[in-house]
Backbone atoms as SQL, in Angstrom:
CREATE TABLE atoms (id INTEGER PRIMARY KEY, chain TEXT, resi INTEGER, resn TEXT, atom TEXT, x REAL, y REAL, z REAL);
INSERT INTO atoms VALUES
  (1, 'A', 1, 'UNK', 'N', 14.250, -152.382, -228.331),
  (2, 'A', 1, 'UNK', 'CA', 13.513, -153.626, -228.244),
  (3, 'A', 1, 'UNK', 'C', 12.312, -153.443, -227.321),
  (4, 'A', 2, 'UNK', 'N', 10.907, -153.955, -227.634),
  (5, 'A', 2, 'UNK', 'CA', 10.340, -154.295, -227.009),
  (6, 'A', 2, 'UNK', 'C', 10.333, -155.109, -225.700),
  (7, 'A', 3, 'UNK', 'N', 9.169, -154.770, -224.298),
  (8, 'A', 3, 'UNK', 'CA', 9.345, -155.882, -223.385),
  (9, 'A', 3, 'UNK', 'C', 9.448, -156.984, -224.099),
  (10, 'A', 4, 'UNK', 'N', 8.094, -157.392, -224.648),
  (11, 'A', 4, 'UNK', 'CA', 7.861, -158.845, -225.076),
  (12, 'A', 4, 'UNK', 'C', 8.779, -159.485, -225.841),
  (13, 'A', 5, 'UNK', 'N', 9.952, -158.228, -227.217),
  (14, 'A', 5, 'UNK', 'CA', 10.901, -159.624, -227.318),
  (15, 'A', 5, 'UNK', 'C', 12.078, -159.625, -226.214),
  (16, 'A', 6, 'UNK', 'N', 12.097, -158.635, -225.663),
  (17, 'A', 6, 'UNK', 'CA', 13.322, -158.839, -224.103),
  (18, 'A', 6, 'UNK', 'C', 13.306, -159.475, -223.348),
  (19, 'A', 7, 'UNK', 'N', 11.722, -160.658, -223.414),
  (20, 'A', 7, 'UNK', 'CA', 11.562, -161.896, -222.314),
  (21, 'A', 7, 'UNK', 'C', 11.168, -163.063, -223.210),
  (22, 'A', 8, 'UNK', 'N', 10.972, -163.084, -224.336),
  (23, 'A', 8, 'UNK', 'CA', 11.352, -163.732, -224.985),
  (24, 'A', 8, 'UNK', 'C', 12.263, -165.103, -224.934),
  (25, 'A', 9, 'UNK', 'N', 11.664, -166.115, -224.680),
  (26, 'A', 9, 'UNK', 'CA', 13.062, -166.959, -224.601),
  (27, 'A', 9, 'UNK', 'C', 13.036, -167.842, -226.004),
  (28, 'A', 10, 'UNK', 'N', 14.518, -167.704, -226.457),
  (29, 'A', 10, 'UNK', 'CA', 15.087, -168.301, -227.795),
  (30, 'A', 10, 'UNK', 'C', 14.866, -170.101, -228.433),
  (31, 'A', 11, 'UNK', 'N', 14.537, -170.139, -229.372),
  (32, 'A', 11, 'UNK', 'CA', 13.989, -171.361, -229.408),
  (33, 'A', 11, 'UNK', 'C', 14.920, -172.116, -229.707),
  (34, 'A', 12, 'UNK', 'N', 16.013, -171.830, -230.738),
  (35, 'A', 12, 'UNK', 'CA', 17.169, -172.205, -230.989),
  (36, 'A', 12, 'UNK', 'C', 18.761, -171.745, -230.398),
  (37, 'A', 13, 'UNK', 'N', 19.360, -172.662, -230.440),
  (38, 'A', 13, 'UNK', 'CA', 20.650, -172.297, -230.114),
  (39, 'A', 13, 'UNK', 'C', 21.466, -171.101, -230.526),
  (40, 'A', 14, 'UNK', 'N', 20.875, -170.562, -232.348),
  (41, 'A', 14, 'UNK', 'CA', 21.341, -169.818, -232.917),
  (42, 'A', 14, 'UNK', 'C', 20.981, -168.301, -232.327),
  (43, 'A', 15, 'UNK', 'N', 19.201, -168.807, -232.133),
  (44, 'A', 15, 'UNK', 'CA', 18.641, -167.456, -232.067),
  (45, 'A', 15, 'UNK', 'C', 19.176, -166.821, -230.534),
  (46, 'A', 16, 'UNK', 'N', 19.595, -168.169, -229.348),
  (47, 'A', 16, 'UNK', 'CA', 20.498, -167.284, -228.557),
  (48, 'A', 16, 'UNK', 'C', 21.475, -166.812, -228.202),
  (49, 'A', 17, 'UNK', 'N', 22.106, -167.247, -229.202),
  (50, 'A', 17, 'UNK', 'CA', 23.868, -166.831, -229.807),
  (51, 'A', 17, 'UNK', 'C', 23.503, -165.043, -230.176),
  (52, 'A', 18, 'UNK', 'N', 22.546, -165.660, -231.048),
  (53, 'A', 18, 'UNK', 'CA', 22.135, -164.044, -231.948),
  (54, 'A', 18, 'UNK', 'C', 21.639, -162.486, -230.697),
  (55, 'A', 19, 'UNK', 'N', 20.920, -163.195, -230.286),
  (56, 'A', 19, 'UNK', 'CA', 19.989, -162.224, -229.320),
  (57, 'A', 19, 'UNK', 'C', 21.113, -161.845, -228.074),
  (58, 'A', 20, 'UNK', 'N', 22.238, -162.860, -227.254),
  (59, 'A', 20, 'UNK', 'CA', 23.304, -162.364, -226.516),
  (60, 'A', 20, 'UNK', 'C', 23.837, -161.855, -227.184),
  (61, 'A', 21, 'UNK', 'N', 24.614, -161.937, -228.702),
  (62, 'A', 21, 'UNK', 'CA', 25.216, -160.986, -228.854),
  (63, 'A', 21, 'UNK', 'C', 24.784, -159.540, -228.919),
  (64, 'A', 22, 'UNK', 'N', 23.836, -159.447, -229.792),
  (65, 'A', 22, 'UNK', 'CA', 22.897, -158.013, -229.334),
  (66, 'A', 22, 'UNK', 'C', 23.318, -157.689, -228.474),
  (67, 'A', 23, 'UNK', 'N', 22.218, -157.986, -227.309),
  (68, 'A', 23, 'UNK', 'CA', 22.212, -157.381, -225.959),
  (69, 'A', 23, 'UNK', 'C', 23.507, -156.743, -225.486),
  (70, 'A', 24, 'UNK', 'N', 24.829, -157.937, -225.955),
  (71, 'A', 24, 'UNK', 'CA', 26.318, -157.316, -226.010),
  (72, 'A', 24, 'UNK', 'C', 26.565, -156.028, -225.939),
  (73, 'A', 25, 'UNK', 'N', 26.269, -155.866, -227.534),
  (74, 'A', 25, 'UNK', 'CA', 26.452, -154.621, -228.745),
  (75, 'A', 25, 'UNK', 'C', 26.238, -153.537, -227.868),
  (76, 'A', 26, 'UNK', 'N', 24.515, -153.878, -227.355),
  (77, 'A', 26, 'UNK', 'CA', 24.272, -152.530, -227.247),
  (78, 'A', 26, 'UNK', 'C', 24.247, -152.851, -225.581),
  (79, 'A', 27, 'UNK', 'N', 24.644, -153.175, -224.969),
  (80, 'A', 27, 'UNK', 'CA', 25.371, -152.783, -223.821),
  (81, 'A', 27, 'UNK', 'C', 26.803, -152.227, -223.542),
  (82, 'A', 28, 'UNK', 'N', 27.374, -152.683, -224.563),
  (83, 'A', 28, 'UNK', 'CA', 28.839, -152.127, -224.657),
  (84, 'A', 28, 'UNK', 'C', 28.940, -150.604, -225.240),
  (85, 'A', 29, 'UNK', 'N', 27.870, -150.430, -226.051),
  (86, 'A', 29, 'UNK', 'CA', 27.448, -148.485, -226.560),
  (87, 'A', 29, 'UNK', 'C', 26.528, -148.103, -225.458),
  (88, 'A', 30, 'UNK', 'N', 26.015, -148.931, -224.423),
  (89, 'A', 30, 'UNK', 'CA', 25.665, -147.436, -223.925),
  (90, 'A', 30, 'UNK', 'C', 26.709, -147.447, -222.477),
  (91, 'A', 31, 'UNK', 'N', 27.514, -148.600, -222.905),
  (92, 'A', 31, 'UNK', 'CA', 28.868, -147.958, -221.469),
  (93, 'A', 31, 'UNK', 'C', 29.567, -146.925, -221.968),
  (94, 'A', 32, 'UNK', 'N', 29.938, -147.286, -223.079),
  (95, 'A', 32, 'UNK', 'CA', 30.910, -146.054, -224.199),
  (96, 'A', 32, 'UNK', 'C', 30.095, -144.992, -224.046),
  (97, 'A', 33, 'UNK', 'N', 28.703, -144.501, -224.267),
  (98, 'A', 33, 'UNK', 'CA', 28.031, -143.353, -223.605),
  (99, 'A', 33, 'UNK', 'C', 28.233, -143.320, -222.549),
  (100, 'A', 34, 'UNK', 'N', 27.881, -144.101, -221.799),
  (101, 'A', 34, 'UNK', 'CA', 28.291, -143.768, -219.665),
  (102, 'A', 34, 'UNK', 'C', 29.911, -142.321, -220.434),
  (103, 'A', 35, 'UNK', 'N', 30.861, -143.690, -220.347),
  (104, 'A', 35, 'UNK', 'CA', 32.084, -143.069, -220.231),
  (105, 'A', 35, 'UNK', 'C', 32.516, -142.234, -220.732),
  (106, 'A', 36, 'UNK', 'N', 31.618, -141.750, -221.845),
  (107, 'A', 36, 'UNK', 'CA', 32.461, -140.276, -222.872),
  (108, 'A', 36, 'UNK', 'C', 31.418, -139.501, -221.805),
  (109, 'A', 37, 'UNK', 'N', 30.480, -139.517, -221.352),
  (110, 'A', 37, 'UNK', 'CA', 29.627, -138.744, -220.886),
  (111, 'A', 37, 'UNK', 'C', 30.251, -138.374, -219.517),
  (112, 'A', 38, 'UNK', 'N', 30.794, -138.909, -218.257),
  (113, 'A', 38, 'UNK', 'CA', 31.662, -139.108, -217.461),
  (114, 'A', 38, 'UNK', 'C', 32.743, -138.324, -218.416),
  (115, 'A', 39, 'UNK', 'N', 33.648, -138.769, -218.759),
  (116, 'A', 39, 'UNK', 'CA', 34.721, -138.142, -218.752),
  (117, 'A', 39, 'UNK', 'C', 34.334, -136.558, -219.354),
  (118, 'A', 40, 'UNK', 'N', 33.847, -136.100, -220.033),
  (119, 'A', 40, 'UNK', 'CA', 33.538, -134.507, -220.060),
  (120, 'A', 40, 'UNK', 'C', 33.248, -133.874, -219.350),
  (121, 'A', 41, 'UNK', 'N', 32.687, -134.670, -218.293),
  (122, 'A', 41, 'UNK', 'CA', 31.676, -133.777, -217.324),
  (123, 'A', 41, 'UNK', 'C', 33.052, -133.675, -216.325),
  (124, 'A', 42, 'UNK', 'N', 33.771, -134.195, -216.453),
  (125, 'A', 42, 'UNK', 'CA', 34.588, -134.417, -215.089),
  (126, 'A', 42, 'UNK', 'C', 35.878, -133.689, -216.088),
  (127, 'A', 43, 'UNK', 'N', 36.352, -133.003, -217.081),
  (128, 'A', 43, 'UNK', 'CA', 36.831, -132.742, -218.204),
  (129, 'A', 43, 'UNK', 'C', 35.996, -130.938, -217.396),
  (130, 'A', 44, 'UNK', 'N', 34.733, -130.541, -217.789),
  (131, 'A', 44, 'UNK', 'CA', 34.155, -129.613, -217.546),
  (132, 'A', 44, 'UNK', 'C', 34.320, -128.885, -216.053),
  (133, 'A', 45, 'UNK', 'N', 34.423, -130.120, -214.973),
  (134, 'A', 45, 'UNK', 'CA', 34.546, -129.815, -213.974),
  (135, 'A', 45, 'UNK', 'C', 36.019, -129.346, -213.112),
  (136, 'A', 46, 'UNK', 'N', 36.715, -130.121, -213.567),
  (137, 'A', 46, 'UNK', 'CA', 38.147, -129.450, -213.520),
  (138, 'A', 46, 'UNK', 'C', 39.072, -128.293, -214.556),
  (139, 'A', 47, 'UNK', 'N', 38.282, -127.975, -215.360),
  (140, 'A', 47, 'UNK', 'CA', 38.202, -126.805, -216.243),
  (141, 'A', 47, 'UNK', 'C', 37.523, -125.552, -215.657),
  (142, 'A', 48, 'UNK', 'N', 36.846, -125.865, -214.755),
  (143, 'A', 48, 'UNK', 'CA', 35.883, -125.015, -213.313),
  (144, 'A', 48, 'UNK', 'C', 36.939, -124.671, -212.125),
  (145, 'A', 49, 'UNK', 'N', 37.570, -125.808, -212.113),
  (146, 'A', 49, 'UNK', 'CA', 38.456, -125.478, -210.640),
  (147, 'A', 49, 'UNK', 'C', 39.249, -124.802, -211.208),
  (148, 'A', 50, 'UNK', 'N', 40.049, -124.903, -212.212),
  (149, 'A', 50, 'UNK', 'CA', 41.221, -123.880, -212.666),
  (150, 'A', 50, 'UNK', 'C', 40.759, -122.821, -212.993),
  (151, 'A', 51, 'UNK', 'N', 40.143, -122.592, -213.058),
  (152, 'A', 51, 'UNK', 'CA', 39.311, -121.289, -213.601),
  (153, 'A', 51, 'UNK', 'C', 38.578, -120.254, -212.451),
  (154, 'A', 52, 'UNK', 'N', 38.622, -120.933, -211.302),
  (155, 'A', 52, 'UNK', 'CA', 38.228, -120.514, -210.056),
  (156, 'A', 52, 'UNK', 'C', 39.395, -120.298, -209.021),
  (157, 'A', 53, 'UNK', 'N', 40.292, -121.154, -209.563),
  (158, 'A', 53, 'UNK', 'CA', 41.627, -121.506, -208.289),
  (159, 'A', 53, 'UNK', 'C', 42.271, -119.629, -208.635),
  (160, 'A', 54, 'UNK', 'N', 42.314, -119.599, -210.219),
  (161, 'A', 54, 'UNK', 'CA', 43.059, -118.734, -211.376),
  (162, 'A', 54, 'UNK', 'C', 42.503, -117.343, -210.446),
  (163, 'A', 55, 'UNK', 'N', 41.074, -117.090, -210.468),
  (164, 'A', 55, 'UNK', 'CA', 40.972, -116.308, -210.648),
  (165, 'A', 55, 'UNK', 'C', 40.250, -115.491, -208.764),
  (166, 'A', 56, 'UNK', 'N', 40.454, -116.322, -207.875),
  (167, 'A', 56, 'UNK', 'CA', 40.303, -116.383, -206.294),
  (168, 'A', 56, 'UNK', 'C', 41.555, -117.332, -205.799),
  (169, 'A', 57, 'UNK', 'N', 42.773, -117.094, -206.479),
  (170, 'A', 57, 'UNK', 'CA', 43.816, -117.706, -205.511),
  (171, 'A', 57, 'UNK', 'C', 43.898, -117.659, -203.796),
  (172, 'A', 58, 'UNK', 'N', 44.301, -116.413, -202.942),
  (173, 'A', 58, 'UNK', 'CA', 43.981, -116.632, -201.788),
  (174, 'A', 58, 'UNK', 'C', 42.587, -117.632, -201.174),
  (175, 'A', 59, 'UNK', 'N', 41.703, -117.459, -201.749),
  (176, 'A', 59, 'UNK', 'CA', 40.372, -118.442, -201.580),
  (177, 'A', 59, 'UNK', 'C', 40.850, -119.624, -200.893),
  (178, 'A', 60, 'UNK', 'N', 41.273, -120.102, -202.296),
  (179, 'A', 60, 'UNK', 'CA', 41.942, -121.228, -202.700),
  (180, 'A', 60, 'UNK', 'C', 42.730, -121.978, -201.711),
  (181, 'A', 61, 'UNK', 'N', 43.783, -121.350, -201.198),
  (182, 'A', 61, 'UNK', 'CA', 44.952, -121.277, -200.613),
  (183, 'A', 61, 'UNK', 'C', 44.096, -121.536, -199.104),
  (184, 'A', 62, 'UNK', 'N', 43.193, -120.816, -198.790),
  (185, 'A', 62, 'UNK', 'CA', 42.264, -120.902, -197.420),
  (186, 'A', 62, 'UNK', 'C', 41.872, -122.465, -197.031),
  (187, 'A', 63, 'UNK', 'N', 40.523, -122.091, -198.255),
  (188, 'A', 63, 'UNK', 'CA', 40.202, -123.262, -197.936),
  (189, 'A', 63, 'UNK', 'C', 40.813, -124.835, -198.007),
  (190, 'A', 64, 'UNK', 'N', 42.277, -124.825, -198.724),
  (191, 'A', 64, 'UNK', 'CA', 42.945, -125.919, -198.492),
  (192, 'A', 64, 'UNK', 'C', 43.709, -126.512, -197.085),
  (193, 'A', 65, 'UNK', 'N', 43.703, -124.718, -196.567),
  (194, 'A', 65, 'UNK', 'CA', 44.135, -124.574, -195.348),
  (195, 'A', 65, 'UNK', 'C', 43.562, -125.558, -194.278),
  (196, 'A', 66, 'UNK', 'N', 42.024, -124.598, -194.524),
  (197, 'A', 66, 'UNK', 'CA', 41.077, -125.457, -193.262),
  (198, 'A', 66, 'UNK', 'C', 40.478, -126.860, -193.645),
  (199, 'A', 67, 'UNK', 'N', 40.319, -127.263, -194.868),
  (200, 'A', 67, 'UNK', 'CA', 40.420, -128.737, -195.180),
  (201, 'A', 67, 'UNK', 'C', 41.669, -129.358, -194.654),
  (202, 'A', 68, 'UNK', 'N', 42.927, -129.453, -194.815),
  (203, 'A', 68, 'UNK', 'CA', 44.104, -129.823, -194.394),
  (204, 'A', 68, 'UNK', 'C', 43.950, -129.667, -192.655),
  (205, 'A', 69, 'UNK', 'N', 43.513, -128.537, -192.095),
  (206, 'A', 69, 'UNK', 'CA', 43.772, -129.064, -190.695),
  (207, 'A', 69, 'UNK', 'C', 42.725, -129.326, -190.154),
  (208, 'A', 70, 'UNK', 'N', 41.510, -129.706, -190.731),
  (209, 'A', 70, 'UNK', 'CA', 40.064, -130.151, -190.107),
  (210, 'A', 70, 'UNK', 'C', 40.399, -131.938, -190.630),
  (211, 'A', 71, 'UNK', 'N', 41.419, -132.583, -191.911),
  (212, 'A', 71, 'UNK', 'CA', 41.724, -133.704, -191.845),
  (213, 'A', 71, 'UNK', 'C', 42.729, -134.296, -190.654),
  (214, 'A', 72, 'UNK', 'N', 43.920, -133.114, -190.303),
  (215, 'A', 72, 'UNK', 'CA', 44.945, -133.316, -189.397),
  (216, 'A', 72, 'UNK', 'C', 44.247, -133.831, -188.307),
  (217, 'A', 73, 'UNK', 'N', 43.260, -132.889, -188.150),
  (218, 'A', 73, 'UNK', 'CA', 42.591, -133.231, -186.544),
  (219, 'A', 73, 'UNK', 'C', 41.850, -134.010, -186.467),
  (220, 'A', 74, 'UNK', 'N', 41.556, -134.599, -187.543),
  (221, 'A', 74, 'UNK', 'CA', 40.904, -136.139, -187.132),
  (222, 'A', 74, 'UNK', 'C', 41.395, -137.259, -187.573),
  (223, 'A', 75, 'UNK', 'N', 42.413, -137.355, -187.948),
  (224, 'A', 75, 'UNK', 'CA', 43.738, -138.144, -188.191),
  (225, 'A', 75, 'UNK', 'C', 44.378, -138.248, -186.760),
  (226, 'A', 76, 'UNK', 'N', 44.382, -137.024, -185.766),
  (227, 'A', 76, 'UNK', 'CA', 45.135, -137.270, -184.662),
  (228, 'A', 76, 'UNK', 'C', 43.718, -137.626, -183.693),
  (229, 'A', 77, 'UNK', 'N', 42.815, -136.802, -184.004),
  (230, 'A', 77, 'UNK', 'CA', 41.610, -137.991, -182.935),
  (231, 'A', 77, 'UNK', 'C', 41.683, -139.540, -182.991),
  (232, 'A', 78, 'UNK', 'N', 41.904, -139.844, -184.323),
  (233, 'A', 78, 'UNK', 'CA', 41.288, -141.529, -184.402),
  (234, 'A', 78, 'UNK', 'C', 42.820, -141.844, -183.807),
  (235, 'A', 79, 'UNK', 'N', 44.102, -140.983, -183.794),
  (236, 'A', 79, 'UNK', 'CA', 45.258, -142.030, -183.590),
  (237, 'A', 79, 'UNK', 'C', 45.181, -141.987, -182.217),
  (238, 'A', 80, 'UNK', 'N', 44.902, -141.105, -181.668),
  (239, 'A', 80, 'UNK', 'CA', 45.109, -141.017, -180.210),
  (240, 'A', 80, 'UNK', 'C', 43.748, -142.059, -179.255),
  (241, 'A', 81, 'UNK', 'N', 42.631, -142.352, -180.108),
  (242, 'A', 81, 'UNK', 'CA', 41.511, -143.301, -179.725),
  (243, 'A', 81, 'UNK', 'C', 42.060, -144.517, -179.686),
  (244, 'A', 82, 'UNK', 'N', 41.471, -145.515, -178.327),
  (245, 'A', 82, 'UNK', 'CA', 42.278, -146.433, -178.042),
  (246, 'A', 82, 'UNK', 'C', 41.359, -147.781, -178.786),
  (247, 'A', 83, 'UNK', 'N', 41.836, -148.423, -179.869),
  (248, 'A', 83, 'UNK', 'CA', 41.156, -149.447, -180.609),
  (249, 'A', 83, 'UNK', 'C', 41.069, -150.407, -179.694),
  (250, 'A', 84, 'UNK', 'N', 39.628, -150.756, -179.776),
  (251, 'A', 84, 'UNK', 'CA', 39.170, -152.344, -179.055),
  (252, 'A', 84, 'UNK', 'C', 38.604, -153.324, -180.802),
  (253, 'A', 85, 'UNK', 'N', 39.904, -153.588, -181.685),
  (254, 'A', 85, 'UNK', 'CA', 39.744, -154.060, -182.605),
  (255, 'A', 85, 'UNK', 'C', 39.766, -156.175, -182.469),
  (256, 'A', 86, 'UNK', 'N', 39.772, -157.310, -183.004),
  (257, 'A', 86, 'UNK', 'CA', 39.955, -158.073, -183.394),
  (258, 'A', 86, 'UNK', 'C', 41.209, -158.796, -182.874),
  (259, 'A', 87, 'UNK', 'N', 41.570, -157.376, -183.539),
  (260, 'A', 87, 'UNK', 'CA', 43.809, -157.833, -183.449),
  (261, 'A', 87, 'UNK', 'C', 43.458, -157.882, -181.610),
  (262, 'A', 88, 'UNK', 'N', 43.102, -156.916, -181.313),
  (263, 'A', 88, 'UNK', 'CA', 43.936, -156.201, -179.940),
  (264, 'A', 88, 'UNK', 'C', 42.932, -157.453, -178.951),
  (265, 'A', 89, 'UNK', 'N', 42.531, -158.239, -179.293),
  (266, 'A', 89, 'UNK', 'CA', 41.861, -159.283, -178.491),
  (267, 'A', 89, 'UNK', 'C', 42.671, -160.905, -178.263),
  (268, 'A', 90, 'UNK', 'N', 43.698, -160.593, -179.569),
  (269, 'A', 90, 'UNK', 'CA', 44.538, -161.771, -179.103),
  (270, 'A', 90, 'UNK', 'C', 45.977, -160.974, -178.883),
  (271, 'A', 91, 'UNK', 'N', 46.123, -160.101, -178.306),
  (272, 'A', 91, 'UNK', 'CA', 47.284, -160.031, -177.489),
  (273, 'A', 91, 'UNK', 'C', 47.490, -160.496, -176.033);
């Protein structure tokens, strides 16, 4: 569609029955594109990790290592930080 009929305003009741549904249609195909497009890529991308995990296991095994204890340790920073939250103002 053109700008000019996309601002267009409908003269009849019908013609804006007609023209929302459109707009519908083809908003609802290009989510269905979003989402087939999304899901392959993310389909492609975990077809990458197995294929990398497969073939650099120790790697693998590492870096879950130091992800896992670079989360630990800031899981135990924030628990051990003393909250001046909301709650802790009406005790």
């Amino acid at each position: 569609m053109e700008y000019a009929e996309l601002n267009k305003a409908p003269s009849t009741p019908q013609e804006m029955t007609t023209s929302t549904e459109e707009r519908m249609r083809h908003m609802r195909a290009t989510m269905e594109q979003y989402m087939t497009t999304a899901s392959d890529r993310a389909r492609e991308a975990a077809a990458y990790a197995d294929r990398t995990v497969h073939q650099n296991p120790w790697t693998a095994v590492s870096v879950g290592f130091g992800v896992g204890m670079m989360f630990g340790a800031l899981v135990t920073l924030l628990a051990s930080r003393p909250s001046h939250g909301v709650i802790d103002q009406f005790r």
